[in-house]
N, CA, C and O atoms as CSV, one atom per row, in Angstrom:
chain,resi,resn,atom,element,x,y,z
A,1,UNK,N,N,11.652,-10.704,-0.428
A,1,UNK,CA,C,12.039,-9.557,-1.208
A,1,UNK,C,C,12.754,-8.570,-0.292
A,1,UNK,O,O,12.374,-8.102,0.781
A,2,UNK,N,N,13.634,-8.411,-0.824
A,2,UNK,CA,C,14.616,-7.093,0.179
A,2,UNK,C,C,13.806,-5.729,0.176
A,2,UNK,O,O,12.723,-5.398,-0.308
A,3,UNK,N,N,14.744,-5.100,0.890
A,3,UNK,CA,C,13.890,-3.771,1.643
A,3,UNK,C,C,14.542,-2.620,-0.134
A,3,UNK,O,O,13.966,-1.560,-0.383
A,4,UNK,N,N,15.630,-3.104,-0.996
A,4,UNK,CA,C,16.085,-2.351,-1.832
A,4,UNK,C,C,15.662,-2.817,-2.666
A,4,UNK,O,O,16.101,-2.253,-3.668
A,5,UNK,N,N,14.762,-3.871,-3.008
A,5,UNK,CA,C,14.025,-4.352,-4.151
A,5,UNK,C,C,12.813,-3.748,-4.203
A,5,UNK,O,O,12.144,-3.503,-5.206
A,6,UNK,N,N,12.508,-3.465,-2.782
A,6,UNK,CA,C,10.814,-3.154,-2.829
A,6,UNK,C,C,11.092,-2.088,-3.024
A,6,UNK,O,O,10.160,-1.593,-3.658
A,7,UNK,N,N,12.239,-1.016,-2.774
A,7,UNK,CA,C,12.093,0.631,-2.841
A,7,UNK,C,C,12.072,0.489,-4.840
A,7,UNK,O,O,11.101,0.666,-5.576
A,8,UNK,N,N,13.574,0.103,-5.249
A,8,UNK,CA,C,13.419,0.135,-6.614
A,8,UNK,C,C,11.753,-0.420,-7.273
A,8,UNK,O,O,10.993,0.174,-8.037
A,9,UNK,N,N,11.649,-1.461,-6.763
A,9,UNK,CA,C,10.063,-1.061,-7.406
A,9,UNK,C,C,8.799,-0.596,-7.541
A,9,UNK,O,O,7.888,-0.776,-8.348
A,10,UNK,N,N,9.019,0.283,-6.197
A,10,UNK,CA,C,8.265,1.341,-5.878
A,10,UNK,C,C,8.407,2.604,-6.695
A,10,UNK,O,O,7.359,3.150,-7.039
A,11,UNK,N,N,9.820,3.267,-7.133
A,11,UNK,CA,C,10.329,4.231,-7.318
A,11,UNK,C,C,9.739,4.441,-9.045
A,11,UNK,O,O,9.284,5.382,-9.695
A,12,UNK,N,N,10.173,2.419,-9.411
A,12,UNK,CA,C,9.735,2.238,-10.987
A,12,UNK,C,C,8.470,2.721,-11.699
A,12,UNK,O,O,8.326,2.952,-12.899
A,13,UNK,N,N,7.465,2.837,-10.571
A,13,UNK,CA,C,6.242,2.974,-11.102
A,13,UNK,C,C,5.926,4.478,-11.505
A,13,UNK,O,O,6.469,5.469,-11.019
A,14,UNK,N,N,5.038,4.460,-12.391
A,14,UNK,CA,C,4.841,5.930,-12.687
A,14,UNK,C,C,4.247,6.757,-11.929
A,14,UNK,O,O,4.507,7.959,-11.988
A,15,UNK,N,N,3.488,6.330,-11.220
A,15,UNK,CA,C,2.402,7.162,-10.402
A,15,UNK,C,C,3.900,8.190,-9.827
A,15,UNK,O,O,4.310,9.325,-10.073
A,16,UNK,N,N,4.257,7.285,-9.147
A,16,UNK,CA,C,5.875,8.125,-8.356
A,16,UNK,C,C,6.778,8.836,-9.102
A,16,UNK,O,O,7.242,9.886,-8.656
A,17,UNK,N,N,7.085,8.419,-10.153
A,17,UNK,CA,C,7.744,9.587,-11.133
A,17,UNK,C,C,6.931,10.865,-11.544
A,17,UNK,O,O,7.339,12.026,-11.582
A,18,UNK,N,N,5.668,10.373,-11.847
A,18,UNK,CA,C,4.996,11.447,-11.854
A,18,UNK,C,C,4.487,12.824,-10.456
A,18,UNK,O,O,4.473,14.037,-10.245
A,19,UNK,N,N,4.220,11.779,-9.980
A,19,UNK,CA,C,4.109,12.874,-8.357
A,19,UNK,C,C,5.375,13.213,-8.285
A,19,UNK,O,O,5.089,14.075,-7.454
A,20,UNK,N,N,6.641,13.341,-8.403
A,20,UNK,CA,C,7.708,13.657,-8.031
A,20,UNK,C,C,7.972,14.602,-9.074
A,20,UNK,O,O,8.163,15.682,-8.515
A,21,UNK,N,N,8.114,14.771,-10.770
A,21,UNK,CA,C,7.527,15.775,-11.581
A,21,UNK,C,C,6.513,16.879,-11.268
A,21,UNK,O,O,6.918,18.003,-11.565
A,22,UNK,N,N,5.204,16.812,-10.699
A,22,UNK,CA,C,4.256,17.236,-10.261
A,22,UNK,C,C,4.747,18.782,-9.224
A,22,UNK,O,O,4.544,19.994,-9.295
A,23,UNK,N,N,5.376,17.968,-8.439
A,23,UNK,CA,C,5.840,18.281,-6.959
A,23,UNK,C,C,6.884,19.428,-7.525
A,23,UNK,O,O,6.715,20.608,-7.218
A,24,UNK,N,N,7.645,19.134,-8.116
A,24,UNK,CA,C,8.563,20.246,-8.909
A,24,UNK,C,C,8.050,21.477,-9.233
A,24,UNK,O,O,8.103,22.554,-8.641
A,25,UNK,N,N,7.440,21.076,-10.484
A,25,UNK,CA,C,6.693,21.452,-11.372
A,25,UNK,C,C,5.882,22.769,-10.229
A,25,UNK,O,O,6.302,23.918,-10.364
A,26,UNK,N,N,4.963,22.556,-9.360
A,26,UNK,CA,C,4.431,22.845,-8.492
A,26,UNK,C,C,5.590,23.529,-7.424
A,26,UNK,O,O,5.017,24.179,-6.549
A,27,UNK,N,N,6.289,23.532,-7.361
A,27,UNK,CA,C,7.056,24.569,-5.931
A,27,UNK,C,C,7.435,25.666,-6.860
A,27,UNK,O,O,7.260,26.786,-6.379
A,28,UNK,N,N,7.958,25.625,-8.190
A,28,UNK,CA,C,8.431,26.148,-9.220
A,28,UNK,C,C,7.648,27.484,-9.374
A,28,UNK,O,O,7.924,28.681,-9.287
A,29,UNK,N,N,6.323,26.583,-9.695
A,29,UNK,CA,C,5.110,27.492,-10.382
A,29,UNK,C,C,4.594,28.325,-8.797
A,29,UNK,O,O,4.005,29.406,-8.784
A,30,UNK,N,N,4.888,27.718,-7.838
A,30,UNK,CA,C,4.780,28.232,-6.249
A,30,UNK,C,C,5.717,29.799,-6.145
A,30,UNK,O,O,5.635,30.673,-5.281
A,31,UNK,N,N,6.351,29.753,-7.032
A,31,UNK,CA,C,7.709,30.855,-6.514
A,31,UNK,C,C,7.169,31.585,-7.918
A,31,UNK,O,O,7.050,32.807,-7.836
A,32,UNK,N,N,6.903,31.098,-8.926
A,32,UNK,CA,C,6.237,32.541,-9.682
A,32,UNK,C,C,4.598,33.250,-9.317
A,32,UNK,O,O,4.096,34.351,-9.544
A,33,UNK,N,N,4.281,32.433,-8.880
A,33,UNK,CA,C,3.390,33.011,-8.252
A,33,UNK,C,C,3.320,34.096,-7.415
A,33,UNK,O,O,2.743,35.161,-7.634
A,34,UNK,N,N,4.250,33.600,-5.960
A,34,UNK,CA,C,4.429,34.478,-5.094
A,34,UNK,C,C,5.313,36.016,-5.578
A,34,UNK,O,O,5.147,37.172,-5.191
A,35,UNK,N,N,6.224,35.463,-6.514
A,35,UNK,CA,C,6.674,36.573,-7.224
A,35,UNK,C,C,5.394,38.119,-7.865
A,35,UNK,O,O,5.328,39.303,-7.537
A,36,UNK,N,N,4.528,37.198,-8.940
A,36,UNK,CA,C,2.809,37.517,-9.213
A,36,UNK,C,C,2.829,38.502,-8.264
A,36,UNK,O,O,3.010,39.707,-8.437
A,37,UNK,N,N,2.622,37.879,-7.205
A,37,UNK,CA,C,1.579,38.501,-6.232
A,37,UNK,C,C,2.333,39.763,-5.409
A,37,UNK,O,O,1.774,40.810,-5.082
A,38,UNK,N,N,3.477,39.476,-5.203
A,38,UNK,CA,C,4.003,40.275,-4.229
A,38,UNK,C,C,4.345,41.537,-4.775
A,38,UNK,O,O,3.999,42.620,-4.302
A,39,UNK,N,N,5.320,41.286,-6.200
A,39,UNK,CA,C,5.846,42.220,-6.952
A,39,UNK,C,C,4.763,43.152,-8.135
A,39,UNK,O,O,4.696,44.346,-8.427
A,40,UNK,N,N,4.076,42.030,-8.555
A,40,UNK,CA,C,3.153,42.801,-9.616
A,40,UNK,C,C,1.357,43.371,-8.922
A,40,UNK,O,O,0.715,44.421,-8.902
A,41,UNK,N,N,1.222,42.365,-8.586
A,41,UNK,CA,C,-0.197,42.778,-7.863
A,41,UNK,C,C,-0.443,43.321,-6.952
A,41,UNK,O,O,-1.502,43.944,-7.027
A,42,UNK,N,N,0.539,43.449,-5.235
A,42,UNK,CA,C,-0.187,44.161,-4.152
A,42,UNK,C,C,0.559,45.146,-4.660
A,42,UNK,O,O,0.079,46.135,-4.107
A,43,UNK,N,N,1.448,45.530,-5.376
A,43,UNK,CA,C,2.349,47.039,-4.878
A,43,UNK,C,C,0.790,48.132,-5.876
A,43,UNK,O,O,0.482,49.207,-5.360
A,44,UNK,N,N,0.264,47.819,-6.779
A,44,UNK,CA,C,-0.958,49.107,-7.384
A,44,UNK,C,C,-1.951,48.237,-6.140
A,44,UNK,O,O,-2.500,48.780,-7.099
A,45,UNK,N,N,-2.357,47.850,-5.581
A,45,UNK,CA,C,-3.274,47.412,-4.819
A,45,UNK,C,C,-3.115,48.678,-3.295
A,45,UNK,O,O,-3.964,49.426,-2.811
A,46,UNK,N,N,-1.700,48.450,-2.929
A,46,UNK,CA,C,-1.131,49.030,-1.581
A,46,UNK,C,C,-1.103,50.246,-2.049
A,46,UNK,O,O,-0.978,51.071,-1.144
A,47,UNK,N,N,-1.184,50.806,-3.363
A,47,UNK,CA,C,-1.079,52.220,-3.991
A,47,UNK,C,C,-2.364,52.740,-3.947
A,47,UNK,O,O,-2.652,53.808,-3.406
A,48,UNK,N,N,-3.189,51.949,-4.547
A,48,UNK,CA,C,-4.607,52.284,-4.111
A,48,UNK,C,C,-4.952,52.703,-3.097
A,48,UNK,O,O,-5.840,53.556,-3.119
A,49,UNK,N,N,-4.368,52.257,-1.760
A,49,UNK,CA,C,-5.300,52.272,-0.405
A,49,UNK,C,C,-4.294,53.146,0.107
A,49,UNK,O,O,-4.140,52.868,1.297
A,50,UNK,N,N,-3.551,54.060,-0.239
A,50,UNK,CA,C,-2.631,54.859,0.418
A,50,UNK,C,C,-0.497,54.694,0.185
A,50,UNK,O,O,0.573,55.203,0.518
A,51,UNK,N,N,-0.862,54.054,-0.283
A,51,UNK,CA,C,0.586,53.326,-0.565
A,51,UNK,C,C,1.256,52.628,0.558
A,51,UNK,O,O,2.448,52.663,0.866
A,52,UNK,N,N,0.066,51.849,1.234
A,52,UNK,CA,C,0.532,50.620,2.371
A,52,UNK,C,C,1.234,49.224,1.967
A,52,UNK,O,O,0.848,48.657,0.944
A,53,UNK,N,N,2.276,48.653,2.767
A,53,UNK,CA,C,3.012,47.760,2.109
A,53,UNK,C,C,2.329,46.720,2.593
A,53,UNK,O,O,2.447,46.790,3.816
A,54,UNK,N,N,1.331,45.296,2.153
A,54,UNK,CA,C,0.549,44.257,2.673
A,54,UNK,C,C,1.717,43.888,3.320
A,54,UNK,O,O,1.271,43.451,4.381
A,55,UNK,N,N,2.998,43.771,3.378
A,55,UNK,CA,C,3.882,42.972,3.917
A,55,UNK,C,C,4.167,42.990,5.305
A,55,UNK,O,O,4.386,42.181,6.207
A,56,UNK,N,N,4.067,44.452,5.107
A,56,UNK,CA,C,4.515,45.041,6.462
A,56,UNK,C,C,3.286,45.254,7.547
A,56,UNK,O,O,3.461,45.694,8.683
A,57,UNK,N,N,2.030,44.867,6.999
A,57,UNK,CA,C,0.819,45.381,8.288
A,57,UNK,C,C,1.123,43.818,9.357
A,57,UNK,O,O,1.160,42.588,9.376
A,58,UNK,N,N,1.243,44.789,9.951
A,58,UNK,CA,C,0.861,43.446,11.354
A,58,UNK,C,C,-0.023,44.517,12.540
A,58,UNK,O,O,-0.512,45.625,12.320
A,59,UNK,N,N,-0.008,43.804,13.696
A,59,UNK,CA,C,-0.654,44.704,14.746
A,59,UNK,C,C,0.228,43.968,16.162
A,59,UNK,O,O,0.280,42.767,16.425
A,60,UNK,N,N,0.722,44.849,16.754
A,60,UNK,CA,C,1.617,44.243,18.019
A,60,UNK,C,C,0.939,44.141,19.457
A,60,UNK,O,O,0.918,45.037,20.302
A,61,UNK,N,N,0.349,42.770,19.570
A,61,UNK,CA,C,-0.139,42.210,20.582
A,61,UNK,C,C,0.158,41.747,21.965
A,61,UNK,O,O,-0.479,40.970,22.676
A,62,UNK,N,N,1.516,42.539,22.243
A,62,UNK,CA,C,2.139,42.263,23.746
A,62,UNK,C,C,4.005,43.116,23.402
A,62,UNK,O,O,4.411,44.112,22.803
A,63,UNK,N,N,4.622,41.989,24.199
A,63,UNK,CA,C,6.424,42.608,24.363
A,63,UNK,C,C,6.419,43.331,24.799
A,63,UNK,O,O,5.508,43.997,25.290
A,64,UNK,N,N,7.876,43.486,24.748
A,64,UNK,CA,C,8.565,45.505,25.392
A,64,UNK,C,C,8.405,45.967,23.839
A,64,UNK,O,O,7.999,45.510,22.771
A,65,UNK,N,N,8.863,46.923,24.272
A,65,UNK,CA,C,9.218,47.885,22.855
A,65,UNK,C,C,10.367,47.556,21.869
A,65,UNK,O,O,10.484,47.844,20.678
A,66,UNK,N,N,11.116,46.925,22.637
A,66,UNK,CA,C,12.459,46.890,22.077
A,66,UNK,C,C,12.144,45.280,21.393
A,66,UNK,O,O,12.984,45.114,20.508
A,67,UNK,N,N,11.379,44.256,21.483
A,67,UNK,CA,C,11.285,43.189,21.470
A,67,UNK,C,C,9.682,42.902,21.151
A,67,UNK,O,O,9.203,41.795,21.394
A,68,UNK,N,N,8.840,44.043,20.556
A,68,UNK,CA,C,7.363,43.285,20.344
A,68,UNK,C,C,6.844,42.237,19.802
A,68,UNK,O,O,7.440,41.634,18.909
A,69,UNK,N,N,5.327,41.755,20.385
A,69,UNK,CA,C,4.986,40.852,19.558
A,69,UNK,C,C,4.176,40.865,18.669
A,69,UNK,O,O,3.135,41.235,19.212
A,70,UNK,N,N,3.993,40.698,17.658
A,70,UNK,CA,C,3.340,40.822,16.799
A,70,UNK,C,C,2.263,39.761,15.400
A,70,UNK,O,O,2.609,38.904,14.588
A,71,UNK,N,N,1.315,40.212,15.629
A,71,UNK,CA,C,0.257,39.485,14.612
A,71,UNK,C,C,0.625,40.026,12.769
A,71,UNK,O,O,0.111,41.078,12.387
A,72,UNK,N,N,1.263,39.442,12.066
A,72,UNK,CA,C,1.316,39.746,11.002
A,72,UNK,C,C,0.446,39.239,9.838
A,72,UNK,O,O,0.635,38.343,9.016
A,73,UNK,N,N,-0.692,40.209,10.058
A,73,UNK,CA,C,-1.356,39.793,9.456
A,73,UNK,C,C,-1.359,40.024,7.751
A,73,UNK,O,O,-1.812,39.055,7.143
A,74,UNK,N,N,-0.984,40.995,7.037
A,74,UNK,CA,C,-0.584,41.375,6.283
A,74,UNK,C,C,0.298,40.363,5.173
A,74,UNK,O,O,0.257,40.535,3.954
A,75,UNK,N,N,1.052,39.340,5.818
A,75,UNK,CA,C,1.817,38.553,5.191
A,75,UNK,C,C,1.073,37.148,4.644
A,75,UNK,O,O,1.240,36.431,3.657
A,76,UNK,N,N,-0.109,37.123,6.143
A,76,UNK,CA,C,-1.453,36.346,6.051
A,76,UNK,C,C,-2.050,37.036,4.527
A,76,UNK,O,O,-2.055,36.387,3.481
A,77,UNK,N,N,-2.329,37.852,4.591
A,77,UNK,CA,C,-2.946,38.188,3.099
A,77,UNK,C,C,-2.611,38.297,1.593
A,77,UNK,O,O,-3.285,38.184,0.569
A,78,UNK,N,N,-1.607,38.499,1.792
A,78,UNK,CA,C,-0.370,38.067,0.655
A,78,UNK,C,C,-0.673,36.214,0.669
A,78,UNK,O,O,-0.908,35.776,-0.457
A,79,UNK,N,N,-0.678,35.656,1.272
A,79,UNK,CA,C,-0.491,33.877,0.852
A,79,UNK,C,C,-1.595,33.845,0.889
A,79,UNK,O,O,-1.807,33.291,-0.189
A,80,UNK,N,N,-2.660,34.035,1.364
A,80,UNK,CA,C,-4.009,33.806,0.977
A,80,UNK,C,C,-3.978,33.956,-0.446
A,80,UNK,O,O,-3.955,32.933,-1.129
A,81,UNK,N,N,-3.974,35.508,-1.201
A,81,UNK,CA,C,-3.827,35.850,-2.498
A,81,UNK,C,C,-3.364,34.635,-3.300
A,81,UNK,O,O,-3.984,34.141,-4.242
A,82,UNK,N,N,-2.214,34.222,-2.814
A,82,UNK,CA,C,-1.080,33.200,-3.664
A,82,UNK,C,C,-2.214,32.182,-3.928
A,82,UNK,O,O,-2.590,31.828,-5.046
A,83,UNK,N,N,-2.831,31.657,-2.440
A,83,UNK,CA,C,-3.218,30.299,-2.403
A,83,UNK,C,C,-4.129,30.741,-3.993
A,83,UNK,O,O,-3.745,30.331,-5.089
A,84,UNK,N,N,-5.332,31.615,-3.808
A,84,UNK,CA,C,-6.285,31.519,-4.432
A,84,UNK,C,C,-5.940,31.729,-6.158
A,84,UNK,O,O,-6.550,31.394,-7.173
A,85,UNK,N,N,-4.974,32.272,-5.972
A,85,UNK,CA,C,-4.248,32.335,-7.628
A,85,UNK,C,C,-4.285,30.780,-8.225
A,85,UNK,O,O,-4.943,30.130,-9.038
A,86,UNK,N,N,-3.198,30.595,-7.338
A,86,UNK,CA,C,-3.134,29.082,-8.059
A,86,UNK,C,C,-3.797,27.917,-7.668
A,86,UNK,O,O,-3.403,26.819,-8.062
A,87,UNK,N,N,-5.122,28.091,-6.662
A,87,UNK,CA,C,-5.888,27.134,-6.857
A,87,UNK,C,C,-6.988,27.549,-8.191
A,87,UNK,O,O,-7.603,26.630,-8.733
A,88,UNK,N,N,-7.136,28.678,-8.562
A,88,UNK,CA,C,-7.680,29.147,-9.618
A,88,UNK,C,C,-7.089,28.686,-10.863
A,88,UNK,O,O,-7.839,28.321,-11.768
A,89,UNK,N,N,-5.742,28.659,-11.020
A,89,UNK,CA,C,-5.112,27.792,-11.984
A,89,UNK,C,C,-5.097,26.635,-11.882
A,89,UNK,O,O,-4.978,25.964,-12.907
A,90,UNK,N,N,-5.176,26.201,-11.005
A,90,UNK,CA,C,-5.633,24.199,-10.882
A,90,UNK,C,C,-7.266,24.025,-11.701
A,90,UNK,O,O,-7.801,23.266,-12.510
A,91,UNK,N,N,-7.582,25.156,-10.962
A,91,UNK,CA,C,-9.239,24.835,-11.386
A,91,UNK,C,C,-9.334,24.898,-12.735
A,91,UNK,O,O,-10.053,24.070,-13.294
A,92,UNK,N,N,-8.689,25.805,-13.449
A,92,UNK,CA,C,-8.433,25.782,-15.088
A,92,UNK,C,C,-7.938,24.521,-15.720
A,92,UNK,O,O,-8.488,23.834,-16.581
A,93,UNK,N,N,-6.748,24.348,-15.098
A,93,UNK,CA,C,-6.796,22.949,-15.796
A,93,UNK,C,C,-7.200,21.867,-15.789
A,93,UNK,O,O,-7.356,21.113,-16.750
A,94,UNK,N,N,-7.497,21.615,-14.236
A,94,UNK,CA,C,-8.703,20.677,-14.417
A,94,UNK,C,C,-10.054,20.571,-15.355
A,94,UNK,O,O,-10.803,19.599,-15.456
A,95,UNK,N,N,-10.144,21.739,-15.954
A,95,UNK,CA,C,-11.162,22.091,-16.558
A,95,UNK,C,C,-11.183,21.900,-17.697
A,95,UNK,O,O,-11.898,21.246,-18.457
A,96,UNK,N,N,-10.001,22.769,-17.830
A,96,UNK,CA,C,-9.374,22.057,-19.716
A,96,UNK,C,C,-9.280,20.731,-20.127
A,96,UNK,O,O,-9.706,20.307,-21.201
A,97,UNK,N,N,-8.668,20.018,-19.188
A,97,UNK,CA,C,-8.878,18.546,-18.914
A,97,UNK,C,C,-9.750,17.660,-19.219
A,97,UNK,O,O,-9.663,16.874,-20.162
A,98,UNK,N,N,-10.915,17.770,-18.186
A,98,UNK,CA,C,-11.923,17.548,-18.693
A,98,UNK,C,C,-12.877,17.924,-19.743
A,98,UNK,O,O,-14.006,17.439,-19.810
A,99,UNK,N,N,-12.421,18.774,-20.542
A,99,UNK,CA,C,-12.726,19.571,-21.942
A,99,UNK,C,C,-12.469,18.534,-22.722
A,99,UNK,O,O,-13.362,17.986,-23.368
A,100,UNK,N,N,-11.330,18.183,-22.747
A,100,UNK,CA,C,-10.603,17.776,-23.891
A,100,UNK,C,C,-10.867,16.013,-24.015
A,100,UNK,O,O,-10.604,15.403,-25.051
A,101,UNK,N,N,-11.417,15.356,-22.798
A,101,UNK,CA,C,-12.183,14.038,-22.473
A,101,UNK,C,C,-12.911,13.601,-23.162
A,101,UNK,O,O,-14.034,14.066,-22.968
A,102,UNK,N,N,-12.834,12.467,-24.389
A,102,UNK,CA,C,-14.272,12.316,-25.271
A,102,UNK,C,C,-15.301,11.316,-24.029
A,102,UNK,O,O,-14.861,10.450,-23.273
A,103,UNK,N,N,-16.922,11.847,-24.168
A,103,UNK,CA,C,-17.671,10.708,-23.220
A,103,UNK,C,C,-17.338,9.546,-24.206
A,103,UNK,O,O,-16.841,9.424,-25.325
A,104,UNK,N,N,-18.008,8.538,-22.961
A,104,UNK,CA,C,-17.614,7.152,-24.047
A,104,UNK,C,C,-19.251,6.897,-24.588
A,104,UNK,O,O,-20.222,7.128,-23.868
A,105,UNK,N,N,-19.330,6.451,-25.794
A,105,UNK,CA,C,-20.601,6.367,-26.184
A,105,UNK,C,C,-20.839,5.287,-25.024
A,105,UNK,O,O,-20.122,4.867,-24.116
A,106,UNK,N,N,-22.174,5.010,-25.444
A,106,UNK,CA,C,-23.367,4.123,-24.072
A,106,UNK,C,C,-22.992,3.012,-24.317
A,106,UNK,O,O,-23.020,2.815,-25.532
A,107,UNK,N,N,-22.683,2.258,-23.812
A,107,UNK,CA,C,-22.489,0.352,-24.108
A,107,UNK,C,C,-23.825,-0.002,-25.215
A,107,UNK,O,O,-24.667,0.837,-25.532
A,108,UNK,N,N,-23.807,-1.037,-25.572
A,108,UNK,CA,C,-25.049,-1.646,-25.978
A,108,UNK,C,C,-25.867,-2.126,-25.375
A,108,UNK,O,O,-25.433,-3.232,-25.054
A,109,UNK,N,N,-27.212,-1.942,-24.842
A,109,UNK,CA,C,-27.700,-2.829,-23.994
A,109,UNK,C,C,-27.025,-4.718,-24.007
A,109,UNK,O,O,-26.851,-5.150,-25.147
A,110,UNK,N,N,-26.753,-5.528,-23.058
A,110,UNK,CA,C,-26.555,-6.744,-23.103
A,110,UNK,C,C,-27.670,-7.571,-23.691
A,110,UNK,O,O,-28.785,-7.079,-23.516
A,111,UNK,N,N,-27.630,-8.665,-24.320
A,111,UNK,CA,C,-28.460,-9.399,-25.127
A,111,UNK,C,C,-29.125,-10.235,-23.529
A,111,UNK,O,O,-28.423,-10.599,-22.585
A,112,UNK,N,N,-30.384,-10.338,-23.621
A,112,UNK,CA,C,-31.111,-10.830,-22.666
A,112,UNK,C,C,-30.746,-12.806,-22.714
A,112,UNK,O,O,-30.736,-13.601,-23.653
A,113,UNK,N,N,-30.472,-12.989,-21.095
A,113,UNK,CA,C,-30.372,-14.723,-21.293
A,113,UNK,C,C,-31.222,-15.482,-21.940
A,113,UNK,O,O,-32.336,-14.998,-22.141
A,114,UNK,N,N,-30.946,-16.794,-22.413
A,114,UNK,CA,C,-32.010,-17.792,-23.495
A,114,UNK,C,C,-33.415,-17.790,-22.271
A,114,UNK,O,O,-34.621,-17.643,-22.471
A,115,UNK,N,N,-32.781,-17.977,-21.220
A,115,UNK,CA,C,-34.470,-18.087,-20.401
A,115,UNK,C,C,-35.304,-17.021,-20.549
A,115,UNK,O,O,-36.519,-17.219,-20.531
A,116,UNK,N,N,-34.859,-15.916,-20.692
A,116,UNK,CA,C,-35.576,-14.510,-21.172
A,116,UNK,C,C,-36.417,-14.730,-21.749
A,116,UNK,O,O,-37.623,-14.788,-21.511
A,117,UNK,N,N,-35.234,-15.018,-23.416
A,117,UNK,CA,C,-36.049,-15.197,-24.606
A,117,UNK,C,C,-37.189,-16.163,-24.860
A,117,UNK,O,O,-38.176,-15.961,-25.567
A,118,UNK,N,N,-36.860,-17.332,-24.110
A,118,UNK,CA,C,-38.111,-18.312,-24.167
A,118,UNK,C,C,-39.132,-17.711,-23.782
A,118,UNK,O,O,-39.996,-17.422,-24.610
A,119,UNK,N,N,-39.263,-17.416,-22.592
A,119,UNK,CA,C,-40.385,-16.499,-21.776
A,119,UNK,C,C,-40.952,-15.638,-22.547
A,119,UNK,O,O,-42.181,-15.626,-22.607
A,120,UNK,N,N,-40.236,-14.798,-23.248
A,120,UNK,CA,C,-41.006,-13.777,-23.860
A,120,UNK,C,C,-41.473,-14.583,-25.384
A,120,UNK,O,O,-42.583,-14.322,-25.849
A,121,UNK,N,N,-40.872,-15.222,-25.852
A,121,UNK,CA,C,-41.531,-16.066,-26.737
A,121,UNK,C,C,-43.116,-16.835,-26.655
A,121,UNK,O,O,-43.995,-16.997,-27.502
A,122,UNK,N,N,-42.988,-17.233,-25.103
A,122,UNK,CA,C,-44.158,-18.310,-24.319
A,122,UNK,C,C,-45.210,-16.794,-24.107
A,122,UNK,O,O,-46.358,-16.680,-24.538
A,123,UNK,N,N,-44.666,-16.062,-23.565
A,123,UNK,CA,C,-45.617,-14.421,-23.320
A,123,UNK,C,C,-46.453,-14.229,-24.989
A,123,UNK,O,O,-47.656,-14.138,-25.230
A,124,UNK,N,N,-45.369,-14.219,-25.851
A,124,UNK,CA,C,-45.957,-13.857,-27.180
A,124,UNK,C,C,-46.997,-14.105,-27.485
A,124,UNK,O,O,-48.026,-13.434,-27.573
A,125,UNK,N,N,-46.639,-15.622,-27.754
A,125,UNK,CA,C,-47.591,-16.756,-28.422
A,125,UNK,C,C,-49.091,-16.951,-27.309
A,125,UNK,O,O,-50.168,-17.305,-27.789
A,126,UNK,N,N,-48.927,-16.673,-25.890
A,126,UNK,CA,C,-50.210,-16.794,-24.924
A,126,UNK,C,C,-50.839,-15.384,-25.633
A,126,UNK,O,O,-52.049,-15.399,-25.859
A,127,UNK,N,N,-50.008,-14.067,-26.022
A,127,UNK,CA,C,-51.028,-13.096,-26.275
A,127,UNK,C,C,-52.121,-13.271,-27.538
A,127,UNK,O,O,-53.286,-12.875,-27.585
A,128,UNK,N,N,-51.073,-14.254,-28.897
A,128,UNK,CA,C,-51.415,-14.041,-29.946
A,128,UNK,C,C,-53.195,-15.069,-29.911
A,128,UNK,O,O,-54.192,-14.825,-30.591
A,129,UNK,N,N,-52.976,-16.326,-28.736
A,129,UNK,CA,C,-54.154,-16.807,-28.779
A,129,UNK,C,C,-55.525,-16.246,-28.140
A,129,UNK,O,O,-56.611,-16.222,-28.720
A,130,UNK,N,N,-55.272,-15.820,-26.892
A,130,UNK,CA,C,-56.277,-14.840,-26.470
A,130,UNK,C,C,-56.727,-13.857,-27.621
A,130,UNK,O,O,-57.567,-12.986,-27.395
């Protein structure tokens, strides 16, 4: 099998169309998010605490002046936010998901083998004479 047979039938399968949908779908919903967070949520948050911009806190841990270095931590807290947004929305739909799942009723117990049945037949009949 060629190396362009095995890709095309790799590509064919759904799992891969779907993760590749997914993946979209997901950078997409990645950029409204960060939008969420940056534009609608820290700016009354940063208003609250003085009207500080999360974007802009860092703390400068060495350099010259003209060239510092700096820990930005602030930008750290902003993607934290993001992360937990939309792992909070994963968690929803996973949830809904499994909402919407019927259980499967219980199997039937399996019918016991003929050697079973003899046995418990031979069990019977020893109780009924005692």
């Amino acid at each position: 099998m060629s190396m362009v047979s095995e890709f095309r039938q790799f590509i064919q399968r759904g799992n891969v169309i779907d993760l590749a949908v997914a993946v979209i779908i997901g950078g997409a919903f990645g950029k409204i998010v960060g939008s969420f967070v940056n534009d609608v949520l820290m700016p009354p948050i940063g208003l609250l605490l003085g009207g500080m911009q999360f974007g802009d806190l860092k703390a400068v841990i060495g350099g010259s002046a003209e060239a510092p270095v700096t820990l930005n931590y602030g930008a750290f807290v902003q993607t934290t936010v993001d992360f937990l947004i939309v792992a909070f929305c994963v968690f929803l739909l996973v949830k809904a998901v499994n909402a919407m799942k019927k259980p499967e009723p219980p199997a039937a117990p399996a019918e016991p083998p003929a050697q079973e049945k003899l046995l418990a037949e031979i069990r019977d009949l020893l109780r009924q004479r005692a």
